[in-house]
PDB file with one MODEL, atoms N, CA, C and O in Angstrom:
MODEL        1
ATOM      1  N   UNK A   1      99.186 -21.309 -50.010  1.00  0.00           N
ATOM      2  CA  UNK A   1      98.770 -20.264 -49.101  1.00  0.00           C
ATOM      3  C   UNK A   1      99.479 -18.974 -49.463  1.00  0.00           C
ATOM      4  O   UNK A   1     100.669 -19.077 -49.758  1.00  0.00           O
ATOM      5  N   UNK A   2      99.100 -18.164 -49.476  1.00  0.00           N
ATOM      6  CA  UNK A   2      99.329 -16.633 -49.520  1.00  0.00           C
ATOM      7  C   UNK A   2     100.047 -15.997 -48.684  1.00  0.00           C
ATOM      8  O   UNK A   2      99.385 -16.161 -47.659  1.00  0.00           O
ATOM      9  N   UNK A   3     101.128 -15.253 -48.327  1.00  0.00           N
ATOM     10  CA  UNK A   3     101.676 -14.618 -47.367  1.00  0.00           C
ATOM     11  C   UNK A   3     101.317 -13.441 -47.476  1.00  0.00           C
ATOM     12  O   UNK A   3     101.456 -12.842 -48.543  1.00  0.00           O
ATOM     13  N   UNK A   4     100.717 -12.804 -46.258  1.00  0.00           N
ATOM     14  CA  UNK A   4     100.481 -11.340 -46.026  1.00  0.00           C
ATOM     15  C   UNK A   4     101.294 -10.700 -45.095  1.00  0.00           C
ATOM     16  O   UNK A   4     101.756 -11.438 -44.225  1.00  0.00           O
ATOM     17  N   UNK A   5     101.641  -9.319 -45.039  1.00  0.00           N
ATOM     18  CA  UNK A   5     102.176  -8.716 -43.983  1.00  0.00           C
ATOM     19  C   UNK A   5     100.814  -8.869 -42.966  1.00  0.00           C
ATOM     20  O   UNK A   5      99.656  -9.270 -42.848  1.00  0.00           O
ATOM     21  N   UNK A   6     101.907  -8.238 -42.379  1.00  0.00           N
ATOM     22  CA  UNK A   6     101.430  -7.788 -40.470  1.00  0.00           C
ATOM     23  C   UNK A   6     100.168  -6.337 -40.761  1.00  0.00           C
ATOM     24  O   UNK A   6     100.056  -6.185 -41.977  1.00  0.00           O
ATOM     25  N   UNK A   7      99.712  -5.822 -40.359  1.00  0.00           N
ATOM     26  CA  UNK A   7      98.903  -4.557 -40.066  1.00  0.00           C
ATOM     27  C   UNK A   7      99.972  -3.503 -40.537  1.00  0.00           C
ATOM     28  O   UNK A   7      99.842  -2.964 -41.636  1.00  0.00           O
ATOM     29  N   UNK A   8     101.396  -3.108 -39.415  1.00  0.00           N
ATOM     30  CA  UNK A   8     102.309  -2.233 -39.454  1.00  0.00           C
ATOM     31  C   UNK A   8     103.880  -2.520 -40.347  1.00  0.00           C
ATOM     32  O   UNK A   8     104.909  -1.884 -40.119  1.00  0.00           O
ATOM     33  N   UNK A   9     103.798  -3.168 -40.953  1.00  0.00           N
ATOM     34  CA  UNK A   9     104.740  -3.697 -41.840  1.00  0.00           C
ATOM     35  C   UNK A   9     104.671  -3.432 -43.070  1.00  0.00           C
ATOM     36  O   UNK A   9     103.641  -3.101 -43.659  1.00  0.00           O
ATOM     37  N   UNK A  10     105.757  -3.556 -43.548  1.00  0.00           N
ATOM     38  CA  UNK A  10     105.856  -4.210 -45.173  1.00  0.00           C
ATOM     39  C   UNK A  10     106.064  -5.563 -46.051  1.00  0.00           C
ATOM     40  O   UNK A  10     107.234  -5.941 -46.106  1.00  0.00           O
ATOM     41  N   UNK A  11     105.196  -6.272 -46.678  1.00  0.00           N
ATOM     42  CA  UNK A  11     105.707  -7.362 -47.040  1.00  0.00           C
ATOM     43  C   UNK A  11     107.234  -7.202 -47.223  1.00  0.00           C
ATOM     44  O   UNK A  11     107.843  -6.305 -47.807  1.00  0.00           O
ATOM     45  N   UNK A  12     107.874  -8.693 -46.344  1.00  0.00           N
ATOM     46  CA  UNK A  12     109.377  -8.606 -47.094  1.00  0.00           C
ATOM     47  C   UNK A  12     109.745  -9.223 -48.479  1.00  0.00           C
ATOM     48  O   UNK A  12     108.760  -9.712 -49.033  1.00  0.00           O
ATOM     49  N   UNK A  13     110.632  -9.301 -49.012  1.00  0.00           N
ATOM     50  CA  UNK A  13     110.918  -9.356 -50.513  1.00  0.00           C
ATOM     51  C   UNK A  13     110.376 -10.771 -50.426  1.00  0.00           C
ATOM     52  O   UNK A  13     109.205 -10.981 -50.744  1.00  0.00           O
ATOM     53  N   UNK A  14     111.092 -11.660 -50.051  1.00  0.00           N
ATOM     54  CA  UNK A  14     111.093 -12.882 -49.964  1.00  0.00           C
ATOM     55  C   UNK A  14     109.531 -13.616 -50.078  1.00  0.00           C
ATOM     56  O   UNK A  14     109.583 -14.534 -50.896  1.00  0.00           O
ATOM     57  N   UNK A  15     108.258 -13.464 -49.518  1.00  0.00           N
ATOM     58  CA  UNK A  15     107.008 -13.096 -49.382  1.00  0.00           C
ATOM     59  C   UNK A  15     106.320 -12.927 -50.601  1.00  0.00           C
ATOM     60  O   UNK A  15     105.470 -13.614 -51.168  1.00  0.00           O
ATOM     61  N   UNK A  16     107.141 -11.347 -51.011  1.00  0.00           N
ATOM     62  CA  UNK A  16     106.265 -11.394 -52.367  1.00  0.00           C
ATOM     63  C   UNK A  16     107.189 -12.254 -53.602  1.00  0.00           C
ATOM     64  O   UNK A  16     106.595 -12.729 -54.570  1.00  0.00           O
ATOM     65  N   UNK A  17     107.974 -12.326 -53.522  1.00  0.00           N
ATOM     66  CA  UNK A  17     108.497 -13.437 -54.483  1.00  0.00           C
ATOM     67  C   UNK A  17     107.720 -14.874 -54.748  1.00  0.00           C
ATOM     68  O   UNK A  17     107.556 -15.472 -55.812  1.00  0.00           O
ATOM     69  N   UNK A  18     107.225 -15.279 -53.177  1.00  0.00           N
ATOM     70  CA  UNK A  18     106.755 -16.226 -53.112  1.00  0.00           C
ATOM     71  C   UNK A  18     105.436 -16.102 -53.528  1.00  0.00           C
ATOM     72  O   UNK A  18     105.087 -16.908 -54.390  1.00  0.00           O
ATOM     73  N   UNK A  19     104.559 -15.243 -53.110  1.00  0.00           N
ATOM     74  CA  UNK A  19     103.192 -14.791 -53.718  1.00  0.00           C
ATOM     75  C   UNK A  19     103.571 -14.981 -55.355  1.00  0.00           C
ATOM     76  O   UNK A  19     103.431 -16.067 -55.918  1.00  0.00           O
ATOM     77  N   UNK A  20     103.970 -14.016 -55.900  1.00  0.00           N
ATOM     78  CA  UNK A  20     104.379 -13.855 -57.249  1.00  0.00           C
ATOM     79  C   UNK A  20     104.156 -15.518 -58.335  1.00  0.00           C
ATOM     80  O   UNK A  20     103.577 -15.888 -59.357  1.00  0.00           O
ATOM     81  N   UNK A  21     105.208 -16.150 -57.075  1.00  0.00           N
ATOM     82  CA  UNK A  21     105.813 -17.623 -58.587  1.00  0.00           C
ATOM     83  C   UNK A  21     104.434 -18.178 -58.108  1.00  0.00           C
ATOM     84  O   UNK A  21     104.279 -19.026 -58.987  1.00  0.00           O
ATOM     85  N   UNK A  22     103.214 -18.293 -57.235  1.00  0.00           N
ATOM     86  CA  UNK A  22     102.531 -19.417 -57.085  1.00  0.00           C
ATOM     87  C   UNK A  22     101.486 -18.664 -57.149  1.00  0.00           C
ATOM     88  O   UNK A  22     100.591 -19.062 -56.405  1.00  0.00           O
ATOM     89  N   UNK A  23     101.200 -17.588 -57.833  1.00  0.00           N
ATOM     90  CA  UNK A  23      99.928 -16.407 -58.539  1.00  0.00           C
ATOM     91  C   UNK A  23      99.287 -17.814 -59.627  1.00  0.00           C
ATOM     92  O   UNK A  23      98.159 -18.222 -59.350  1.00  0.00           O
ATOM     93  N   UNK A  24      99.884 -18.342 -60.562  1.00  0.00           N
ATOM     94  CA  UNK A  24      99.666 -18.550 -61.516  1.00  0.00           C
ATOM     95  C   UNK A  24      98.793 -20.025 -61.278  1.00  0.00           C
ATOM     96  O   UNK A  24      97.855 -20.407 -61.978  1.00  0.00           O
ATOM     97  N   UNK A  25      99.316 -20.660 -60.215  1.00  0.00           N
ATOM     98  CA  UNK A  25      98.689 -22.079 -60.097  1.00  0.00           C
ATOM     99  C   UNK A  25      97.296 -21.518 -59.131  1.00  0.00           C
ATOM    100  O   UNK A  25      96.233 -22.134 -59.056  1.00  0.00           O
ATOM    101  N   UNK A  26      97.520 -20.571 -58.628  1.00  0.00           N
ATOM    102  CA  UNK A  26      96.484 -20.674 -57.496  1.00  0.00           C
ATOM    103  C   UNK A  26      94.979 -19.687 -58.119  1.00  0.00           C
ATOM    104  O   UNK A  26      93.938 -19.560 -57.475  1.00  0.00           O
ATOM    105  N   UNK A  27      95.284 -19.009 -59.694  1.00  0.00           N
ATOM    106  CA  UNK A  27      94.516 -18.394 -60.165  1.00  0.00           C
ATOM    107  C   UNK A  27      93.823 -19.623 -61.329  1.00  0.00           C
ATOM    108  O   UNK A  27      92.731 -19.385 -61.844  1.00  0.00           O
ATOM    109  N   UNK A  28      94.482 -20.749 -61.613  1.00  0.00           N
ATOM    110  CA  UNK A  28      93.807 -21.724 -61.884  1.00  0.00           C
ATOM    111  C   UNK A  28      93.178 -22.586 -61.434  1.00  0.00           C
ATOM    112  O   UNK A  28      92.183 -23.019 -62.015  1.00  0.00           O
ATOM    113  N   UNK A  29      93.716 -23.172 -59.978  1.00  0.00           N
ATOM    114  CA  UNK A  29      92.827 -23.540 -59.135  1.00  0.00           C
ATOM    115  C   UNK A  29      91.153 -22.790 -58.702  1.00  0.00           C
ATOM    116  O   UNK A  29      89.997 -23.208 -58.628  1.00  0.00           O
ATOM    117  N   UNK A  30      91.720 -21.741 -58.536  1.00  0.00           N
ATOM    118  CA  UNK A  30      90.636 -20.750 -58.052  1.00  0.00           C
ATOM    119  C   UNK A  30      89.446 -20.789 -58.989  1.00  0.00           C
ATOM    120  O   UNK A  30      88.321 -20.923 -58.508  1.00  0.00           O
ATOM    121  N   UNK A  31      89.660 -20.658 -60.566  1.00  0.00           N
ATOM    122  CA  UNK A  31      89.275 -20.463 -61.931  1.00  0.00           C
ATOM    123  C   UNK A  31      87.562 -22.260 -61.272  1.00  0.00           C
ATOM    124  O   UNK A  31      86.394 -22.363 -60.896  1.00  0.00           O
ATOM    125  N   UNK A  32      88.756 -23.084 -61.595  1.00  0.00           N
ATOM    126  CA  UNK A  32      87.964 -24.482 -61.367  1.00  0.00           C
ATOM    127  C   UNK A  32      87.198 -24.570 -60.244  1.00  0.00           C
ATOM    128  O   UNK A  32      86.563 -25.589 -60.513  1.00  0.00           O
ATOM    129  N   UNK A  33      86.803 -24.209 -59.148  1.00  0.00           N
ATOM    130  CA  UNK A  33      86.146 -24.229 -58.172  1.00  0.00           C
ATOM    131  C   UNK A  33      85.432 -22.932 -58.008  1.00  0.00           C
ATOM    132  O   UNK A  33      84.692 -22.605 -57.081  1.00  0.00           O
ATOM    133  N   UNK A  34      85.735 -22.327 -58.938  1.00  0.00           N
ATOM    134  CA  UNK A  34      84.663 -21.121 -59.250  1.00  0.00           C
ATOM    135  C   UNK A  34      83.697 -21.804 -60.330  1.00  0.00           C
ATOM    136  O   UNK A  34      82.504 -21.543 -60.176  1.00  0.00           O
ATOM    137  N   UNK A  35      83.899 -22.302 -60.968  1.00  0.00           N
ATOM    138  CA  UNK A  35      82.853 -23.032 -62.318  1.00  0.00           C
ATOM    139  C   UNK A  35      82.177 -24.246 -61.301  1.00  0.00           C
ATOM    140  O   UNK A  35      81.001 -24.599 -61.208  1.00  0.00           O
ATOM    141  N   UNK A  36      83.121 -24.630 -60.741  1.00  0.00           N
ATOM    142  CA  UNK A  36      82.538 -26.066 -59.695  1.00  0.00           C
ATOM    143  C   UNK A  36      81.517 -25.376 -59.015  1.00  0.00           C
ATOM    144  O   UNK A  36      80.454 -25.996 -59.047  1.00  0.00           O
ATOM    145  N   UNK A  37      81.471 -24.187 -58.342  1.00  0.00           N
ATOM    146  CA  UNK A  37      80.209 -23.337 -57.679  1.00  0.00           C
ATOM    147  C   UNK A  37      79.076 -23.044 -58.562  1.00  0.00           C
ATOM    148  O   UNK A  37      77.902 -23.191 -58.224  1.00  0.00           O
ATOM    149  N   UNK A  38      79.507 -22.587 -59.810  1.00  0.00           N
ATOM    150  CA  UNK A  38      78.414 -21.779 -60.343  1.00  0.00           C
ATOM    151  C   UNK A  38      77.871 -22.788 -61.004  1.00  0.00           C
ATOM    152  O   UNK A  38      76.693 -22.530 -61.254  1.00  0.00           O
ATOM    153  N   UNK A  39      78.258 -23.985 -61.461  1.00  0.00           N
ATOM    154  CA  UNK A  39      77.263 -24.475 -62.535  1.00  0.00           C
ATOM    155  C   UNK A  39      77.070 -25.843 -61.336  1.00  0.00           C
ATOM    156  O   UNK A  39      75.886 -26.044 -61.067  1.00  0.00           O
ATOM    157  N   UNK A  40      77.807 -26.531 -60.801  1.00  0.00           N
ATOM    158  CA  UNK A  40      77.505 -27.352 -60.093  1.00  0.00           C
ATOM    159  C   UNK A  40      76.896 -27.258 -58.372  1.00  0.00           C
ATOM    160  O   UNK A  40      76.735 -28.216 -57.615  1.00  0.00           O
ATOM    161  N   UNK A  41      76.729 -26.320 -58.181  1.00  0.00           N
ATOM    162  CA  UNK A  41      76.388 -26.107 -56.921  1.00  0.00           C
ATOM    163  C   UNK A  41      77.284 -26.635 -55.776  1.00  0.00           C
ATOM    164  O   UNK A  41      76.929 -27.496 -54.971  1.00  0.00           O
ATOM    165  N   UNK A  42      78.263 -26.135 -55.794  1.00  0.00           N
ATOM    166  CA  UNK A  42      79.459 -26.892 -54.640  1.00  0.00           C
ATOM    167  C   UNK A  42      79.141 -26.081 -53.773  1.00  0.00           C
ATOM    168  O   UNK A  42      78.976 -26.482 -52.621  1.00  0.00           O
ATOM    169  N   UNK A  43      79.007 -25.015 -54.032  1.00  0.00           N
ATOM    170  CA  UNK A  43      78.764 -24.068 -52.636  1.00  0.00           C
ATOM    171  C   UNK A  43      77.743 -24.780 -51.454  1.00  0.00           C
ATOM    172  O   UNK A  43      77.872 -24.482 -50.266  1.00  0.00           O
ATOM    173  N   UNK A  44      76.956 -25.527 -51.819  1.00  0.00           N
ATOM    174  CA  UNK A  44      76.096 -26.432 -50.733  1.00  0.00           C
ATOM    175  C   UNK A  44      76.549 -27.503 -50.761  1.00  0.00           C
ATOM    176  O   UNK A  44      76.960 -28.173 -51.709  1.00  0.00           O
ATOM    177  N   UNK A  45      76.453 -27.825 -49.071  1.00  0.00           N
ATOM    178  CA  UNK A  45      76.405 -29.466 -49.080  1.00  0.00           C
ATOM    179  C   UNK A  45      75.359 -30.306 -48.508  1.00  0.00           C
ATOM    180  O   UNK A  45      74.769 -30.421 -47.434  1.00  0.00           O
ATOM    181  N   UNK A  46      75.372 -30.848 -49.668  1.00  0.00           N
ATOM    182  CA  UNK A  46      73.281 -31.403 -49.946  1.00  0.00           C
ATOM    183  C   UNK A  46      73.671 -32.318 -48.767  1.00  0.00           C
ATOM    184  O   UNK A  46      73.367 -31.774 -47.706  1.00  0.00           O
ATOM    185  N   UNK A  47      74.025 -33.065 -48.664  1.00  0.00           N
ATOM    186  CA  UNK A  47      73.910 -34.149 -47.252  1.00  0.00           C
ATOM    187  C   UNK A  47      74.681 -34.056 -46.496  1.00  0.00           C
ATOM    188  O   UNK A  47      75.644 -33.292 -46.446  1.00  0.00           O
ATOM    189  N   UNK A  48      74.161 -35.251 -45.446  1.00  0.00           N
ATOM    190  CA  UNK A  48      74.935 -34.917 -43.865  1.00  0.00           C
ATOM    191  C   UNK A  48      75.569 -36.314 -44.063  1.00  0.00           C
ATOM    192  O   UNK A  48      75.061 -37.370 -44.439  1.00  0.00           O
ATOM    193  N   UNK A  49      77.244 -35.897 -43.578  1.00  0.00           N
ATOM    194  CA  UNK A  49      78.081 -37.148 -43.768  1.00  0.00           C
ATOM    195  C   UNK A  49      79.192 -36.857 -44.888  1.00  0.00           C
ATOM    196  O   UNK A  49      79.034 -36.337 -45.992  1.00  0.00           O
ATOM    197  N   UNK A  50      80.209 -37.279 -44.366  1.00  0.00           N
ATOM    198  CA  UNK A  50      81.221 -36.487 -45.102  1.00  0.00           C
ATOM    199  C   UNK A  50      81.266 -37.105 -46.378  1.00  0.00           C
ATOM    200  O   UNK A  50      81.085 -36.508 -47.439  1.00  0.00           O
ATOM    201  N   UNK A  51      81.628 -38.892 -46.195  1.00  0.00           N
ATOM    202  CA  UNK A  51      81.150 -39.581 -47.147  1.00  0.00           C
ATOM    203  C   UNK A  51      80.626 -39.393 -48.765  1.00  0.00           C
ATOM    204  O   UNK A  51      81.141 -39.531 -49.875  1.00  0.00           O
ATOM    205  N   UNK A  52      79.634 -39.098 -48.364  1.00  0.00           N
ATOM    206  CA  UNK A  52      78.389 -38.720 -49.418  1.00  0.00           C
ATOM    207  C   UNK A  52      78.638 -37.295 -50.135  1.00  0.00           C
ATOM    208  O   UNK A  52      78.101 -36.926 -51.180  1.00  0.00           O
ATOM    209  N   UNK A  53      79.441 -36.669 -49.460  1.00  0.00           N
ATOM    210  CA  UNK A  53      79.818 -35.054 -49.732  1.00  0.00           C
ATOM    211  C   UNK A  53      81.083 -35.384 -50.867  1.00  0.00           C
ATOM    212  O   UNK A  53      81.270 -34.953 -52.005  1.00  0.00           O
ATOM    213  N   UNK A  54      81.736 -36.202 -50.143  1.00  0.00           N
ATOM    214  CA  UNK A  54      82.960 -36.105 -50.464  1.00  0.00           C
ATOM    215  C   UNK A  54      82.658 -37.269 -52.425  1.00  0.00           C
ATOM    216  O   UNK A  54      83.173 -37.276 -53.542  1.00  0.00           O
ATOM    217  N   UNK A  55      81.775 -37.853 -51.848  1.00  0.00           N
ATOM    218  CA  UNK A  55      81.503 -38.574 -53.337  1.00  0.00           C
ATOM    219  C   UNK A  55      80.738 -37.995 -54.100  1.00  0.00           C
ATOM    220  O   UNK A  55      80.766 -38.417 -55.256  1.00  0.00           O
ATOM    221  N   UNK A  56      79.730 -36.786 -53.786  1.00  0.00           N
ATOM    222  CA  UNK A  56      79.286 -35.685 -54.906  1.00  0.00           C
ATOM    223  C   UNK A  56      80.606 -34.652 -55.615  1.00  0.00           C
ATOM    224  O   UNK A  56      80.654 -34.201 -56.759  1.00  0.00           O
ATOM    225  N   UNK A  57      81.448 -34.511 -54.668  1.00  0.00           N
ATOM    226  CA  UNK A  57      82.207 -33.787 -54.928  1.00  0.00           C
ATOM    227  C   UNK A  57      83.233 -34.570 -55.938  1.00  0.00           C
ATOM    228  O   UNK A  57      83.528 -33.976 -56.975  1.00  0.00           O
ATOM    229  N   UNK A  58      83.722 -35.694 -55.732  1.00  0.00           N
ATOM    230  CA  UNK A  58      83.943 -36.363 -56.877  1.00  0.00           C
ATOM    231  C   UNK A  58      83.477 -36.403 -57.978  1.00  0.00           C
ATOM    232  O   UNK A  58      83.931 -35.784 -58.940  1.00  0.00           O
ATOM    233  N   UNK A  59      82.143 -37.410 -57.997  1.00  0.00           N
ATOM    234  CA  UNK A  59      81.268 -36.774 -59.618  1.00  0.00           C
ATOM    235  C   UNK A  59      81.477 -35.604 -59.981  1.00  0.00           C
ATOM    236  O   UNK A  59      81.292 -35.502 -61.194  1.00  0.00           O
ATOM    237  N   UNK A  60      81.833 -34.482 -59.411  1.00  0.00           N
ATOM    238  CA  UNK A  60      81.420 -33.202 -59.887  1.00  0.00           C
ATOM    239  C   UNK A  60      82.372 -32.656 -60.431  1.00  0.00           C
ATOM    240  O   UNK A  60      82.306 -31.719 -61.227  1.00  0.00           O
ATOM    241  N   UNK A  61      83.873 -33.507 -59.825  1.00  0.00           N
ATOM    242  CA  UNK A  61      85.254 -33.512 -61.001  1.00  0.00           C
ATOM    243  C   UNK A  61      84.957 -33.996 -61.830  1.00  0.00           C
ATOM    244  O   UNK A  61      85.088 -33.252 -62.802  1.00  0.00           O
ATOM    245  N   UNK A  62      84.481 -35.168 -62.147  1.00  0.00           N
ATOM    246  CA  UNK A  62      84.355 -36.020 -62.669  1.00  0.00           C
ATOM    247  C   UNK A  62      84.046 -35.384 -63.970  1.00  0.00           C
ATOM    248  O   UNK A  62      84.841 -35.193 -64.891  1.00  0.00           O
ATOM    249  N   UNK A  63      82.630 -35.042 -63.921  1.00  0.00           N
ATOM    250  CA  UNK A  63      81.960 -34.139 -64.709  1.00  0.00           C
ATOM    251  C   UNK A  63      82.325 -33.130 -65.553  1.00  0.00           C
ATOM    252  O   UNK A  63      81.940 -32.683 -66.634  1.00  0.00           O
ATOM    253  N   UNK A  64      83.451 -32.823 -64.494  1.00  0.00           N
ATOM    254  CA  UNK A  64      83.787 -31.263 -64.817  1.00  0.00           C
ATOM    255  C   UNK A  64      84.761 -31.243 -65.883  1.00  0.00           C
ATOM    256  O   UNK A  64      84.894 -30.505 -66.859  1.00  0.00           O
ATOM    257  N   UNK A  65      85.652 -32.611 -65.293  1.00  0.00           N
ATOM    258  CA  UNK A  65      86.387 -33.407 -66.618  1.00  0.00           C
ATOM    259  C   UNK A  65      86.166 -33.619 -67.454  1.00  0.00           C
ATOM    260  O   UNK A  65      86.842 -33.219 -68.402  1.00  0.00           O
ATOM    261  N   UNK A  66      85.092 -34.372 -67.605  1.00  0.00           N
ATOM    262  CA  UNK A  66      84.532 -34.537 -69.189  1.00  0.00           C
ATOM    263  C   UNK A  66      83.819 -33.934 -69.966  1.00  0.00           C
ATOM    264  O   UNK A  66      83.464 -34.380 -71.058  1.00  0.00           O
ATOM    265  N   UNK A  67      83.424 -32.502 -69.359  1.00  0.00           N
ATOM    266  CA  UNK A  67      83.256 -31.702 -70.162  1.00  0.00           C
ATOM    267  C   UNK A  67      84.097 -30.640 -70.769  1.00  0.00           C
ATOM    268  O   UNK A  67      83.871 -29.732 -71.569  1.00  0.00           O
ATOM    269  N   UNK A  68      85.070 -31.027 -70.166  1.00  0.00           N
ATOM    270  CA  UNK A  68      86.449 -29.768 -70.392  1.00  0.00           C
ATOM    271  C   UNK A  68      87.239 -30.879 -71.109  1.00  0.00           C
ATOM    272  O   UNK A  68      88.095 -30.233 -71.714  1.00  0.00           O
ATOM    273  N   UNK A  69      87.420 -32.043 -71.357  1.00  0.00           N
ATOM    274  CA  UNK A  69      88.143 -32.875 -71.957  1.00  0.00           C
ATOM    275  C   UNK A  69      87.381 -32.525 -73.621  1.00  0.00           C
ATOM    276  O   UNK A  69      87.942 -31.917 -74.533  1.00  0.00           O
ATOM    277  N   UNK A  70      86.295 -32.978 -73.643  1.00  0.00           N
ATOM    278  CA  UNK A  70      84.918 -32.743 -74.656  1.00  0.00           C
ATOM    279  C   UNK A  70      85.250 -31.073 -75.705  1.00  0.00           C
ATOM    280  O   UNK A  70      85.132 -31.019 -76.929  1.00  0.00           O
ATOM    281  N   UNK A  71      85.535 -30.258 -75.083  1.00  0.00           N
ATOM    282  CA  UNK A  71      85.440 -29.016 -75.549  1.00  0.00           C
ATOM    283  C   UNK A  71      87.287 -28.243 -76.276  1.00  0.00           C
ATOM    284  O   UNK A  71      87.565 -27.538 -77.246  1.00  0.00           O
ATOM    285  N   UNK A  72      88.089 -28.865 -75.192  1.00  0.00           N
ATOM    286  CA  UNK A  72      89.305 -29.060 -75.854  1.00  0.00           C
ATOM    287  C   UNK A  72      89.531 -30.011 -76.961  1.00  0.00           C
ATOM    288  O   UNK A  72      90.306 -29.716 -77.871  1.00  0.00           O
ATOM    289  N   UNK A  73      88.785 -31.341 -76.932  1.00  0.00           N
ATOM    290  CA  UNK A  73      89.009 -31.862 -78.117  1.00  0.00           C
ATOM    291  C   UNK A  73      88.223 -31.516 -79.482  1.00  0.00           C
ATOM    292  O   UNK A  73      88.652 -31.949 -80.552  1.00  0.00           O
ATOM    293  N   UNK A  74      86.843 -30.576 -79.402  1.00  0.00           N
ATOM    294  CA  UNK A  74      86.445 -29.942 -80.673  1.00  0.00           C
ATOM    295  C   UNK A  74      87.349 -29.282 -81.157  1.00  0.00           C
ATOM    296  O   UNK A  74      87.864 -29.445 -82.263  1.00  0.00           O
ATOM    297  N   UNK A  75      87.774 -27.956 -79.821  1.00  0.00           N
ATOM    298  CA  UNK A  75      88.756 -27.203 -80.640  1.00  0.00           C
ATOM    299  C   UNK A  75      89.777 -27.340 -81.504  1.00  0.00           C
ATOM    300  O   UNK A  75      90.146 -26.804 -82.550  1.00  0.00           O
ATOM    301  N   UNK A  76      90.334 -28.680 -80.393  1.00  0.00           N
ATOM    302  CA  UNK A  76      91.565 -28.982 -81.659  1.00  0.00           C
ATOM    303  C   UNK A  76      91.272 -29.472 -83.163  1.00  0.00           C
ATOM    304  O   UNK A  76      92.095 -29.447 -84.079  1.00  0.00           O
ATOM    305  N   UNK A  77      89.919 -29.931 -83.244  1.00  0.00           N
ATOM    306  CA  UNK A  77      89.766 -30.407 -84.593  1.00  0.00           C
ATOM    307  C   UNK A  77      88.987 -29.204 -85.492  1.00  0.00           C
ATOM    308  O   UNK A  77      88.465 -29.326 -86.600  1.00  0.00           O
ATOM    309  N   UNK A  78      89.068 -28.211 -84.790  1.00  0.00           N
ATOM    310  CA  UNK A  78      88.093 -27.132 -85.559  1.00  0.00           C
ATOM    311  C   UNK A  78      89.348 -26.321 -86.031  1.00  0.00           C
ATOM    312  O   UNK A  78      89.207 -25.306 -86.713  1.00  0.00           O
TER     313      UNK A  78
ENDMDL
END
């Protein structure tokens, strides 16, 4: 999670330090569930039931894995 100031404040140091060290994980996270939207359609959820949501959303790691596993291993041999 992100810490923001108040409206009339200034972030205190401490805050943005913390923003700062966890920029880096949360711009990779972000990265993967941005590709999970655009090519897989996560942004909808095709059925009713969490269940079923929650197991598309699996495959769709799944997927997402083995095509990013797939493409790192050309490179390395190219």
């Amino acid at each position: 999670m992100r810490e923001n100031a108040r409206k009339c404040e200034k972030m205190r140091e401490n805050a943005k330090k913390f923003n700062q060290l966890h920029s880096g994980v949360r711009c990779t996270v972000e990265r993967v569930f941005g590709v999970l939207k655009q090519h897989y359609e996560m942004a909808k959820a095709r059925y009713l039931g969490l269940d079923r949501n929650r197991t598309r959303f699996e495959m769709m790691c799944v997927a997402h894995n083995i095509k990013r596993g797939l493409s790192l291993q050309q490179a390395s041999r190219a």
